[in-house]
N, C-alpha and C positions, 0 to 999 in steps of 0.2 A: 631258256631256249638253248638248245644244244646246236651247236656247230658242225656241219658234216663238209667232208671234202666231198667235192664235186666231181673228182677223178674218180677215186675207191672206195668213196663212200665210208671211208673209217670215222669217228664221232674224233674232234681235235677241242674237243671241251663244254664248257657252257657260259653263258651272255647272262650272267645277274645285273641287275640295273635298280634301286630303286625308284628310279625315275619310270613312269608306267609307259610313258610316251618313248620309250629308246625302242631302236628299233638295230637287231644286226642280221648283218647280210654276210655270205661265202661268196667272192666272186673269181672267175677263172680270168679278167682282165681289169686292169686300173681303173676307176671309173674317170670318164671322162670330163666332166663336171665338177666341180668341190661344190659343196653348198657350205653355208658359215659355220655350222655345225654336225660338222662329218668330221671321223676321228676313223683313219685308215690305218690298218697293220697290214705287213706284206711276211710273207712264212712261206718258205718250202712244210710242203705234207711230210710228214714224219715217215709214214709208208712207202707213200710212192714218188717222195721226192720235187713233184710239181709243185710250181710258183703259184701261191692264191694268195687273193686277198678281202679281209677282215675288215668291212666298214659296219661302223655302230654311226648312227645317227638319231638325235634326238631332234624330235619335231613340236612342236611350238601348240 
């Protein structure tokens, strides 16, 4: 699954998992919630500079 920023749309990599059930997400704010198995990265875009953030979560 490739990763795109949500400002500029540039591709910031790709989500291998061999877990089938992992799930990742680009989001423009923190997420509000933690669930027990949420693993958050926070990156300025290499482009355009803006704060996103990287949650991968595996679901059960």
């Amino acid at each position: 699954m490739k990763l795109i920023c949500p400002y500029c749309g540039r591709c910031l990599g790709e989500c291998n998992s061999s877990d089938k059930t992992a799930t990742c997400k680009v989001l423009i704010k923190a997420p509000q919630h933690l669930k027990k198995k949420h693993f958050i990265h926070d990156m300025n875009c290499v482009k355009c500079k803006e704060k996103i953030y990287i949650v991968m979560e595996f679901v059960d």
